[in-house]
KETOR-497684 format. One line per 5 residues: number of its first residue (from 1); their letters; for each residue x, y, z of C-alpha. Coordinates in steps of 0.2 Angstrom, whole numbers. Layout:
N
NUM> a> X:Y:Z | ... $
//
This chain:
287
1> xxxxx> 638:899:1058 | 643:893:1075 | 629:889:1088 | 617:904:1093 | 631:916:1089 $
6> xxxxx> 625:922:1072 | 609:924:1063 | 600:919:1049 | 598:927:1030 | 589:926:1037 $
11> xxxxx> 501:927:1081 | 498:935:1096 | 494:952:1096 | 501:962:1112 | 492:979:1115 $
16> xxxxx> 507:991:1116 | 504:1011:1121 | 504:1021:1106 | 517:1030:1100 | 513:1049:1095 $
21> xxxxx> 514:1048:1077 | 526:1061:1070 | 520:1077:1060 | 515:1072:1042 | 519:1088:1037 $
26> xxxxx> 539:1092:1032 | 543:1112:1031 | 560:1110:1025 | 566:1094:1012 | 572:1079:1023 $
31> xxxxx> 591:1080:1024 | 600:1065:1031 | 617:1067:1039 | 619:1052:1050 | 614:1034:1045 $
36> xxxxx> 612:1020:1057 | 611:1003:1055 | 604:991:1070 | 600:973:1068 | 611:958:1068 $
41> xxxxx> 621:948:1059 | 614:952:1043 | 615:972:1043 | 630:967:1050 | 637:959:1033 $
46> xxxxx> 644:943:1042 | 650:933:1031 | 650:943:1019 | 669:944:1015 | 679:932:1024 $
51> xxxxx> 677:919:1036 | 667:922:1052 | 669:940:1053 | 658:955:1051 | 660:964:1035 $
56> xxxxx> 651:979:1039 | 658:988:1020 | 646:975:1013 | 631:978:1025 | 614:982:1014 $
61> xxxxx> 611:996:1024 | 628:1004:1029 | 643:997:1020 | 652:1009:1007 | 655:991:995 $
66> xxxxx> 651:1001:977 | 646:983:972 | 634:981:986 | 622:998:983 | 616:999:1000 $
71> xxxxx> 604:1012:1006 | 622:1023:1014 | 627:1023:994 | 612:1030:988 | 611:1041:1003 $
76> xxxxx> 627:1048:997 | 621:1050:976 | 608:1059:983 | 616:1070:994 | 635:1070:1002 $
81> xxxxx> 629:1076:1017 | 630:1059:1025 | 647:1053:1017 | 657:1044:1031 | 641:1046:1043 $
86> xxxxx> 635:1030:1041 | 637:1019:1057 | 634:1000:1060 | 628:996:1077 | 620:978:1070 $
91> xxxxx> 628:965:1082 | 629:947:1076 | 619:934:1087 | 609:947:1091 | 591:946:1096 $
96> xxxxx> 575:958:1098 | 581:958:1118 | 598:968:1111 | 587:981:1101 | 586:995:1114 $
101> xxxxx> 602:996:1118 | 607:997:1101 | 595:1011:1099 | 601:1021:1113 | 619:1022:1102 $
106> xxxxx> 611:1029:1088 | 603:1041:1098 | 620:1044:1102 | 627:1045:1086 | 612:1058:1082 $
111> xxxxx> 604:1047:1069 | 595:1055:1056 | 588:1038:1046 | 591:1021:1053 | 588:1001:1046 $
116> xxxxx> 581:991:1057 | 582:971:1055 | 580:960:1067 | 571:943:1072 | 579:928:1063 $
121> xxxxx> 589:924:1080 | 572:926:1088 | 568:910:1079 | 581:900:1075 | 586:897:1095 $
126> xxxxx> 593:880:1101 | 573:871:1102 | 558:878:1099 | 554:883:1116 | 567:894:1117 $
131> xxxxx> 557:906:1103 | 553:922:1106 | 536:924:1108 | 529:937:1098 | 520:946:1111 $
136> xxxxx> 536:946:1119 | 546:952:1101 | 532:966:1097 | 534:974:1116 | 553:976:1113 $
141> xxxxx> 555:983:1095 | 540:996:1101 | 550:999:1118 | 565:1002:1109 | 557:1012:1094 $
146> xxxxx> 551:1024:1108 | 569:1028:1116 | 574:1032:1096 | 556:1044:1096 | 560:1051:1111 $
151> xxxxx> 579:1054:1108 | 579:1057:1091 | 562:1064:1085 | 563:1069:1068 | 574:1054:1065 $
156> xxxxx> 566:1041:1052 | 567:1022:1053 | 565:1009:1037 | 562:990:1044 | 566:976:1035 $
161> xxxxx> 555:959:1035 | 565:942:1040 | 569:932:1028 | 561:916:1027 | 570:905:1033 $
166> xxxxx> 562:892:1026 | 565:895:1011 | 585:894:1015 | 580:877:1019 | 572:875:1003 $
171> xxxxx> 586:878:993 | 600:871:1004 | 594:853:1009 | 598:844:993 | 617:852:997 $
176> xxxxx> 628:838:1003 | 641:857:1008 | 627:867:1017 | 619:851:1027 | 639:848:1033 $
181> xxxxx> 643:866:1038 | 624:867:1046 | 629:853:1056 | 645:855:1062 | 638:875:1066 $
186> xxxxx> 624:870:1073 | 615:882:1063 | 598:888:1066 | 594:872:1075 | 573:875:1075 $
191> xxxxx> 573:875:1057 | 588:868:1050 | 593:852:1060 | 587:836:1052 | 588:845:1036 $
196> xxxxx> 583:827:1026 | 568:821:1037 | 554:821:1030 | 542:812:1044 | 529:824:1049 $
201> xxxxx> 532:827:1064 | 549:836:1056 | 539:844:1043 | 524:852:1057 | 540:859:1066 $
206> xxxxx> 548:867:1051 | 532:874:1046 | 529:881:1066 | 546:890:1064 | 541:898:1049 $
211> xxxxx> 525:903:1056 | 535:912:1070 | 544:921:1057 | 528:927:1048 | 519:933:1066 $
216> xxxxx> 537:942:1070 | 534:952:1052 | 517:956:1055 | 523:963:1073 | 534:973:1064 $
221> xxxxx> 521:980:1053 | 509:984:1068 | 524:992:1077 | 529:1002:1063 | 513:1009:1058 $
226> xxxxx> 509:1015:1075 | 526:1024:1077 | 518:1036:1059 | 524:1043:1043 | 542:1042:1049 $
231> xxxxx> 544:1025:1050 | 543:1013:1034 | 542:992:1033 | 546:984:1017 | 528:976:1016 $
236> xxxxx> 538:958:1019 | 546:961:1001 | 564:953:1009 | 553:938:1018 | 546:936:1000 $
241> xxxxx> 560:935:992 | 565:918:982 | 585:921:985 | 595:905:981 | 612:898:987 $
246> xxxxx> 622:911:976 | 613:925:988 | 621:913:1000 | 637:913:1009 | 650:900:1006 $
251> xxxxx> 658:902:1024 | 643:895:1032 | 628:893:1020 | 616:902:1030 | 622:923:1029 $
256> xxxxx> 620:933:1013 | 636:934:1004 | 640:948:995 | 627:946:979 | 616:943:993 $
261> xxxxx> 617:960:1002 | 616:967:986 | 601:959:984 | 592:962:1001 | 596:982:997 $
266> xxxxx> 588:981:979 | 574:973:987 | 572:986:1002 | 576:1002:994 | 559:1004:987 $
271> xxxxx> 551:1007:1003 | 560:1024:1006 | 563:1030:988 | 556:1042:988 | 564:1049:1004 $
276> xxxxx> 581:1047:998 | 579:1052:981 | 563:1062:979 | 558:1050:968 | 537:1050:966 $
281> xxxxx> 533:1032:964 | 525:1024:979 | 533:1019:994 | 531:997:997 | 521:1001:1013 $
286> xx> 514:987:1023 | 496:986:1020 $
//
């Protein structure tokens, strides 16, 4: 990954005015026609298929990649409605600062269900100062949820958790390949630079960046639960998640590679079963 360009595979508590929850009553069966993916580099499969450039067919949320089974796919076995609907706004190097804008296209688009993930370039900025702070990061994804409310009102929105990036840290360190391309990409400096120091004062900061990532998730939670029934968080299932360096890919060690977005959408897709499927087990809501 090159600079601040790309994201990873990667607290205080702002008071933000409600959003009016949406009616928790459904006359008519939810019916998809437009998906819409929004996010970064992630959702945008970078790295995914080639080298340095977005691979949106493999995207865990809107790629049409059979192998990948992202929520578009099973969107479409459960309904064709949505086929060749499925649009990806997700801009690599994005940060929470790019959300809105993003949301106002899929407003646009007339989405009818969108992914949001979003947050690790939040963290993983040049020096740890340059974080986002998560008063800063809740304020936006609600602001930006609001223009997706107010534009698209019986649209619904799943939100992924950010990955730990620690944990790519975890299982990359003791890589002589991943340590090279991290440094010569300059990847994810807050976490990832030094990536064999063990002093402590390398240690306090990988675990600050961590701790970033974790408030940024429970922002997302508190953000999601006030927009109501039509919003879904994975209940930090993907920040959970123990993926290893074959979920990662070999372009640049840091974005999912293909068996990675395949994993992130296996991981996610619990949380809205049952809106996509009618499926009756219970949603992986954020408690």
């Amino acid at each position: 990954m090159l600079r601040t360009t790309v994201t990873a595979f990667t607290g205080v508590v702002l008071t933000t005015a409600a959003i009016t929850p949406a009616a928790t009553t459904d006359p008519q069966p939810w019916r998809p026609v437009v998906m819409v993916a929004v996010g970064d580099s992630i959702s945008a499969g970078f790295n995914a298929c080639g080298w340095y450039v977005r691979c949106v067919t493999r995207s865990w949320s809107a790629g049409d990649d059979p192998s990948v089974q992202s929520h578009y796919m099973r969107l479409l076995d459960a309904d064709e409605a949505v086929y060749r609907n499925n649009v990806n706004l997700a801009v690599p190097g994005a940060t929470s600062a790019g959300l809105a804008a993003q949301l106002e296209k899929a407003v646009s688009h007339r989405a009818d269900y969108v992914t949001l993930l979003i947050g690790a370039q939040d963290a993983c900025a040049s020096d740890e100062r340059r974080m986002t702070p998560v008063a800063v990061y809740q304020k936006r994804v609600s602001d930006a949820l609001r223009l997706l409310r107010a534009g698209r009102p019986d649209a619904r929105v799943f939100v992924a958790s950010i990955p730990d990036i620690k944990r790519l840290w975890q299982v990359g360190k003791d890589s002589v390949v991943a340590r090279g391309f991290w440094a010569f990409g300059r990847i994810c400096p807050t976490m990832l630079s030094r990536p064999t120091a063990t002093s402590a004062a390398d240690r306090a900061r990988r675990d600050r960046v961590r701790a970033r990532v974790v408030g940024y998730n429970a922002a997302l939670a508190r953000v999601c639960a006030a927009y109501g029934p039509a919003c879904r968080f994975d209940g930090n299932a993907l920040f959970n998640q123990r993926f290893t360096l074959n979920h990662v890919s070999r372009w640049d060690y840091f974005h999912p590679s293909a068996a990675g977005q395949r994993l992130i959408a296996q991981r996610t897709f619990d949380a809205v079963r049952d809106w996509i499927t009618g499926d009756d087990r219970q949603p992986a809501l954020a408690s």
